[in-house]
C-alpha positions as CSV (number, residue, x, y, z in Angstrom):
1,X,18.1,1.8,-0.2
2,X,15.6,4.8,-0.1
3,X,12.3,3.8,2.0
4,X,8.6,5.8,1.8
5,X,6.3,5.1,4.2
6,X,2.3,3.9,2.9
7,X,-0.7,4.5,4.0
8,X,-3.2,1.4,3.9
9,X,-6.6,1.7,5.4
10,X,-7.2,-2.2,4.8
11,X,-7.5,-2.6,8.4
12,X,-10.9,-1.2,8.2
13,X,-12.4,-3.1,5.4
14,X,-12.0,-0.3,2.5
15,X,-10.1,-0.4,-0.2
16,X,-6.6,0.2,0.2
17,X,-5.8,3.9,-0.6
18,X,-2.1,4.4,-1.0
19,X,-0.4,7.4,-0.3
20,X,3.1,9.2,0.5
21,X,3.5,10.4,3.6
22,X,6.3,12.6,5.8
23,X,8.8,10.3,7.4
24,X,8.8,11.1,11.1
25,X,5.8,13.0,11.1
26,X,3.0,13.4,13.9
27,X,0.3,11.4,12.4
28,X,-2.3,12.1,15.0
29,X,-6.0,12.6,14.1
30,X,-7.1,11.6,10.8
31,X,-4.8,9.8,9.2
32,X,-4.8,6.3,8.7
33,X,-4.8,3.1,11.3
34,X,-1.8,1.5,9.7
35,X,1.7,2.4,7.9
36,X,3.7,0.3,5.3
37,X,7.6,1.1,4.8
38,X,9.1,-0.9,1.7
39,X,11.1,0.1,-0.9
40,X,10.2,3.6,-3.2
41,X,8.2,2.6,-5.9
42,X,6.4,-0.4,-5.0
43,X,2.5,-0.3,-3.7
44,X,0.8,-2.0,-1.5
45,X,-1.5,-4.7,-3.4
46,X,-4.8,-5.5,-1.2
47,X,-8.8,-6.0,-2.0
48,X,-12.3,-5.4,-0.8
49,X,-13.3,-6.5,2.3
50,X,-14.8,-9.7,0.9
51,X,-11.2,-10.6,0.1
52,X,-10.4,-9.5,3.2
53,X,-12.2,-12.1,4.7
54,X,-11.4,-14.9,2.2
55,X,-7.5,-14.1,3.5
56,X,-9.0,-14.3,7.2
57,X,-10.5,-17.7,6.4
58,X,-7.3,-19.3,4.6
59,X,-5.0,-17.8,7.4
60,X,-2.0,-20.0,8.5
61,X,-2.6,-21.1,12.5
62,X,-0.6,-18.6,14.4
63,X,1.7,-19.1,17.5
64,X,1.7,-16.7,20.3
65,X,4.9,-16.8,22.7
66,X,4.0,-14.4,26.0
67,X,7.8,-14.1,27.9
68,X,6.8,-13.3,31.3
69,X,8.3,-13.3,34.7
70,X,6.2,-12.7,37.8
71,X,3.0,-11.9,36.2
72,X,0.7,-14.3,38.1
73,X,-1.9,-12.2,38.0
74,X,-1.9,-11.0,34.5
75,X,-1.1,-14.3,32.4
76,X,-4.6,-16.1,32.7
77,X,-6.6,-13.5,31.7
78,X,-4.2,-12.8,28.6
79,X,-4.2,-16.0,27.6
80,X,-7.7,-16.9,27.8
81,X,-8.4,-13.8,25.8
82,X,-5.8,-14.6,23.2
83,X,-7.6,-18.3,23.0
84,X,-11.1,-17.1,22.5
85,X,-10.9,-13.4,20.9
86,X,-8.2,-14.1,18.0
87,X,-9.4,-16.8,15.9
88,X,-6.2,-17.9,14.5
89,X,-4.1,-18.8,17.7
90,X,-3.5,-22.0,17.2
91,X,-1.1,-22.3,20.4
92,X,0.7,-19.8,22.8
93,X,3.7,-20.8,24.3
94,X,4.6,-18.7,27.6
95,X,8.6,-18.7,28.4
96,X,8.6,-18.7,32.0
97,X,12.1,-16.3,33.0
98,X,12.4,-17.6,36.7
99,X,9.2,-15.9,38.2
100,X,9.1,-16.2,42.3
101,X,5.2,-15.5,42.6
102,X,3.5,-19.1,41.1
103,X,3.2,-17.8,37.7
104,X,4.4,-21.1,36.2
105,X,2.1,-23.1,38.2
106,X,-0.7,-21.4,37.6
107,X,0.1,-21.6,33.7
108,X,1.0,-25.3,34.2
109,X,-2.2,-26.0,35.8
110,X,-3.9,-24.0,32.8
111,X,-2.2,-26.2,30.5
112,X,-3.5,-29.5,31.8
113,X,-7.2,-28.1,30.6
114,X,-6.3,-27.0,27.6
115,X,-3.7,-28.4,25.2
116,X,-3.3,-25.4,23.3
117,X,-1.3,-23.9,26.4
118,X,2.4,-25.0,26.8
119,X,4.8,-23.6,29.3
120,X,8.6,-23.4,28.7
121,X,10.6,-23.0,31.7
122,X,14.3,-21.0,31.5
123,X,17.1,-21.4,33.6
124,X,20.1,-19.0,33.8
125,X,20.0,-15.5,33.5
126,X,16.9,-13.2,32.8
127,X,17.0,-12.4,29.2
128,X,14.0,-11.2,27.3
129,X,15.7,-11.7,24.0
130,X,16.6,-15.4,24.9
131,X,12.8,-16.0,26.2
132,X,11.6,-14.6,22.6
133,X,13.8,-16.6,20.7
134,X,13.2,-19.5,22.3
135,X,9.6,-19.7,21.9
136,X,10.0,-18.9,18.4
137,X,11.7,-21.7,18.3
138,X,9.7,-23.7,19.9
139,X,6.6,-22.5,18.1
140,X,4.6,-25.0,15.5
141,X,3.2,-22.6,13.5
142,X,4.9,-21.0,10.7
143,X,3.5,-17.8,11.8
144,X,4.3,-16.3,15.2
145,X,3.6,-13.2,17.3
146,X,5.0,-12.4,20.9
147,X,3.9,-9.5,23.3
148,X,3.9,-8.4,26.8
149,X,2.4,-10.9,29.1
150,X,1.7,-7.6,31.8
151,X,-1.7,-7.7,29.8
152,X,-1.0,-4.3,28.1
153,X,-1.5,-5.0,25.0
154,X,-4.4,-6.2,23.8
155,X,-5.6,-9.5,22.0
156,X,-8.3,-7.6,20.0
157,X,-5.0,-5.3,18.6
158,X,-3.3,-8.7,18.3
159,X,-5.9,-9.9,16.1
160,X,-5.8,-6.8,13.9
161,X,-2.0,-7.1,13.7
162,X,-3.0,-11.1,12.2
163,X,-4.8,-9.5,9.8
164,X,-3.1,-7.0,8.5
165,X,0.3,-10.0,7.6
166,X,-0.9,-10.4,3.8
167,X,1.5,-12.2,1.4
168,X,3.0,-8.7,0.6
169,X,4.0,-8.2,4.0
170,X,6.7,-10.0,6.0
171,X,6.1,-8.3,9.3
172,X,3.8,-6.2,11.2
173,X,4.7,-4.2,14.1
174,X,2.2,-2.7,16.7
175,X,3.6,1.0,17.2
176,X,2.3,3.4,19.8
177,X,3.6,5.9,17.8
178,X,2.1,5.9,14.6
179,X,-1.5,6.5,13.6
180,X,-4.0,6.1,16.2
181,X,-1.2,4.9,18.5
182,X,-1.4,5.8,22.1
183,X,1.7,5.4,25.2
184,X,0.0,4.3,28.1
185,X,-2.1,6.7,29.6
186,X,-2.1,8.8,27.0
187,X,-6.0,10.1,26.4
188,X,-5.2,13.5,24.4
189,X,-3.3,13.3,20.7
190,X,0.4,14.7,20.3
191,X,3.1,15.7,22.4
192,X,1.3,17.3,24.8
193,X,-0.6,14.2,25.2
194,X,2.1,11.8,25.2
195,X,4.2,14.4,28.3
196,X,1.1,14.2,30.1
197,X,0.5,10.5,30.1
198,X,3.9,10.4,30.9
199,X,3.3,13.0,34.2
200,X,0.5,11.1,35.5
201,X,1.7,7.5,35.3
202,X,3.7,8.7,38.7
203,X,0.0,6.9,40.3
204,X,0.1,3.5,38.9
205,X,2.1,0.9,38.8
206,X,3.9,1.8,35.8
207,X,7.4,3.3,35.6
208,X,7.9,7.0,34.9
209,X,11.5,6.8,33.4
210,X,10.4,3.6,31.6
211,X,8.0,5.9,29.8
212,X,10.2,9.0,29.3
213,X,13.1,6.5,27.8
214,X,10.4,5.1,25.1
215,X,8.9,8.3,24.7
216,X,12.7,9.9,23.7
217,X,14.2,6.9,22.0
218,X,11.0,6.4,19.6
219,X,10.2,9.8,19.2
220,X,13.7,11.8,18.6
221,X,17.0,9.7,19.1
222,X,16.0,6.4,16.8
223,X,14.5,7.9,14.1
224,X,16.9,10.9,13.5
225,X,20.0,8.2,13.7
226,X,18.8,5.1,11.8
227,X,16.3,6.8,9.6
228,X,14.4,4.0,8.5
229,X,11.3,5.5,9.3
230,X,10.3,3.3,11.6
231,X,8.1,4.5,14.4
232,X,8.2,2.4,17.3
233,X,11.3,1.0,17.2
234,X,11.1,-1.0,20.5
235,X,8.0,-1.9,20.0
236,X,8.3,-5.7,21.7
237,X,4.4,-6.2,20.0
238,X,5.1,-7.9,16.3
239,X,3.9,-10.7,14.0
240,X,5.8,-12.1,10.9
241,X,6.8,-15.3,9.4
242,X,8.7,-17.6,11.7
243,X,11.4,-18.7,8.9
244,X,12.1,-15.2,8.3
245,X,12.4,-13.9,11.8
246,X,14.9,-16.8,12.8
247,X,17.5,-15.4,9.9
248,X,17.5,-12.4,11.7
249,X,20.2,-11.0,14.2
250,X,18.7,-11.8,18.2
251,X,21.1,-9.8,19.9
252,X,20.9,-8.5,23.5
253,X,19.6,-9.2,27.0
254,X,16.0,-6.2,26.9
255,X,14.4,-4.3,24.4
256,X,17.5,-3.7,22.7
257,X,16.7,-7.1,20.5
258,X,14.0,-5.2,19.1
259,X,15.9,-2.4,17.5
260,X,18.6,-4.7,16.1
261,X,15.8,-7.3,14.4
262,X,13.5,-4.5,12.8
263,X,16.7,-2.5,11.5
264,X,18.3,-5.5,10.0
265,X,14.6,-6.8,8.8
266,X,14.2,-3.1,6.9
267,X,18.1,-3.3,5.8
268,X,17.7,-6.5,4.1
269,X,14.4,-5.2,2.2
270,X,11.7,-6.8,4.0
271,X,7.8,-5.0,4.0
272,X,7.3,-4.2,7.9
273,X,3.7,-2.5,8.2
274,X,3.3,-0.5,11.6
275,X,-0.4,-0.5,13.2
276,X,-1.0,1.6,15.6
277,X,-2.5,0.9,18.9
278,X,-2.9,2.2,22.7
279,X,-1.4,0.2,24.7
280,X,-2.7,-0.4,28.2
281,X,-1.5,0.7,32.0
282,X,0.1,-2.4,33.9
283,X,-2.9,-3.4,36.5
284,X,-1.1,-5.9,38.3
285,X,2.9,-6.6,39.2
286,X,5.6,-4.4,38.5
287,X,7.3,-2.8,35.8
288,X,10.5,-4.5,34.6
289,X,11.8,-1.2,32.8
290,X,13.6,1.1,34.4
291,X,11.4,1.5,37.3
292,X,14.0,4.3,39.4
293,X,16.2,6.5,37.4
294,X,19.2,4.5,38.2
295,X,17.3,1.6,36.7
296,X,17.1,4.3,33.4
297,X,20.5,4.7,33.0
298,X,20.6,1.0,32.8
299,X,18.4,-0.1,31.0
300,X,18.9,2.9,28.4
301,X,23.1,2.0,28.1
302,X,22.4,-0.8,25.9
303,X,19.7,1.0,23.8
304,X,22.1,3.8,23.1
305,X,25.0,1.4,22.2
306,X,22.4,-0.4,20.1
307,X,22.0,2.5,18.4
308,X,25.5,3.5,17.6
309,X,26.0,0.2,16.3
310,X,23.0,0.1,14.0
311,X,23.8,3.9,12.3
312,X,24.4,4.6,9.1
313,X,27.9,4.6,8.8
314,X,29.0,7.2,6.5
315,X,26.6,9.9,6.8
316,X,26.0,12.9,8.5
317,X,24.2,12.7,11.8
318,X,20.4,13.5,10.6
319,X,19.8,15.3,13.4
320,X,22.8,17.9,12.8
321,X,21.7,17.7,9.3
322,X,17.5,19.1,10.2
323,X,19.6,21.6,12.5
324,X,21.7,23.0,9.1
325,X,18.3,22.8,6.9
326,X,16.8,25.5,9.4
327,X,19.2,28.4,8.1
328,X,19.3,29.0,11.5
329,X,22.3,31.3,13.0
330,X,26.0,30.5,13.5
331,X,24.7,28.5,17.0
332,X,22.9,25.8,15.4
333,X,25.5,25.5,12.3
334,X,27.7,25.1,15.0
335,X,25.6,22.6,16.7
336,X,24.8,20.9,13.8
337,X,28.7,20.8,13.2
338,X,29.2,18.9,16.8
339,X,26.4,16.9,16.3
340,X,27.8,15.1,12.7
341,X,31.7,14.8,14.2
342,X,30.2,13.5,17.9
343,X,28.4,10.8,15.3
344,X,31.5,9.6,13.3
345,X,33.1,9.3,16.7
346,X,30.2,7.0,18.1
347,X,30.5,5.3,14.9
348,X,34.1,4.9,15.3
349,X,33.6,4.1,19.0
350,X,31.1,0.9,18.0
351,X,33.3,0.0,15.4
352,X,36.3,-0.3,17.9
353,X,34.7,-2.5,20.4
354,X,33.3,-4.3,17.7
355,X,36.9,-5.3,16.5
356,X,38.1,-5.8,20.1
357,X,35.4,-8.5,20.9
């Protein structure tokens, strides 16, 4: 199925103003707040900002599920923002993964004040995927969101995010990557922005390689193997239609799930719209990705073997295939050569374990 990427300014109150734009390109600086990817040939639909606020009015109660573990001093601020700064919450459900530091008492203490709080306590095995799912299916709202409970994202992007799920859309992604999307730190547009945020997260609390994996999965591995023209692919930051979301693949223990819902949500034809968004610097706690570069080569296995699973079988390898598209000299044919067999083996690699499992 061939995909185009649309530009909608209906975040900010105008009239939507659709156009094509490059798949994968560097849409820093003027460009829109928001993406659409569906199908080739069908437009967004949208209105003024009167009906804008007519949808904000008639706008189903939303469920917000924060997985945390050990962010006691991150959760109560989040959630008392996501109570009183996005008017459609009508609950948030925080799946508790085993924290050591009182950050399920603190929530369960919250919860006795205010009935819109509910706690869910796992057992076994940290698994971000299984804390996501669960509260999704535990949610009472037909619409759900999660995020980060590390307070890095924010609830006013959340509320955005809300408003941007009309009844042409089935999910909406926050993406760092996109329009007016920022990685943490990041206070300059582009690459060199993006390295540099990257460089001086080495002072906070934040993880270095956590950053350079997103920065190099997002940005160049992801988008030249699954070409969906998606642009944050592990994103973790989404709201969409409960029903829908629980048809959908959960597979994996990390950010893994991520890739393998949004690729099999675009696969099957559903309207994801990306809006970008800066995401915060961890204040308190510590990073759960990757934090050493052993942790990287950990935590980046299953992303990679995610990955290989998720290509298109068939094709060339797309990066191979921008190398060839160059006319470049006999070393990047060549290149390009490796790249597309070193794909069909991957592909033949995933395929094998798939069989032997």
């Amino acid at each position: 199925m061939a995909w185009s990427n649309f530009a909608n300014e209906v975040l900010l109150g105008l009239d939507p103003v659709t156009t094509r734009v490059p798949v994968g390109g560097d849409f820093d600086g003027a460009s829109p707040a928001s993406l659409v990817l569906r199908r080739t040939g069908v437009g967004p639909r949208g209105g003024s900002m009167a009906r804008a606020r007519e949808r904000t009015a008639a706008m189903s109660p939303l469920s917000v599920i924060l997985p945390t573990r050990n962010e006691v001093d991150s959760i109560l601020p989040l959630i008392r923002a996501l109570l009183g700064d996005v008017p459609a919450v009508a609950e948030v459900i925080v799946v508790d993964d085993g924290s050591t530091d009182g950050t399920a008492e603190r929530v369960t203490e919250a919860a006795r004040e205010d009935g819109r709080i509910r706690l869910l306590a796992r057992s076994g095995c940290p698994s971000l995927c299984a804390s996501v799912r669960q509260g999704v299916l535990a949610a009472k709202c037909s619409t759900v969101a999660w995020m980060d409970a590390d307070g890095a994202m924010a609830a006013a992007d959340l509320w955005r995010m809300v408003q941007a799920l009309t009844p042409e859309v089935d999910l909406v992604v926050g993406s760092r990557f996109c329009a007016h999307g920022r990685i943490k730190g990041q206070r300059q547009p582009g690459w060199a922005g993006r390295l540099r945020a990257c460089w001086q997260l080495r002072h906070s609390a934040e993880s270095v390689p956590a950053a350079l994996l997103s920065l190099g999965f997002n940005t160049v591995l992801l988008p030249a193997w699954l070409g969906l023209g998606v642009h944050d692919y592990t994103s973790g930051f989404l709201v969409g239609r409960r029903d829908l979301l629980l048809e959908l693949p959960w597979e994996g223990d990390y950010g893994e799930y991520f890739v393998v819902l949004l690729v099999a949500a675009l696969r099957q034809g559903w309207v994801v719209r990306e809006v970008g968004y800066a995401i915060g610097v961890r204040e308190h706690g510590l990073s759960k990705t990757a934090a050493s570069w052993r942790g990287l080569w950990r935590r980046g296995g299953p992303y990679l073997r995610t990955a290989w699973r998720r290509g298109s079988h068939g094709t060339t390898n797309r990066v191979g295939a921008a190398l060839a598209r160059t006319g470049g000299t006999g070393g990047l044919r060549s290149l390009s050569w490796g790249l597309s067999r070193l794909a069909d083996a991957l592909h033949k690699l995933a395929d094998f374990k798939d069989a032997d499992s």
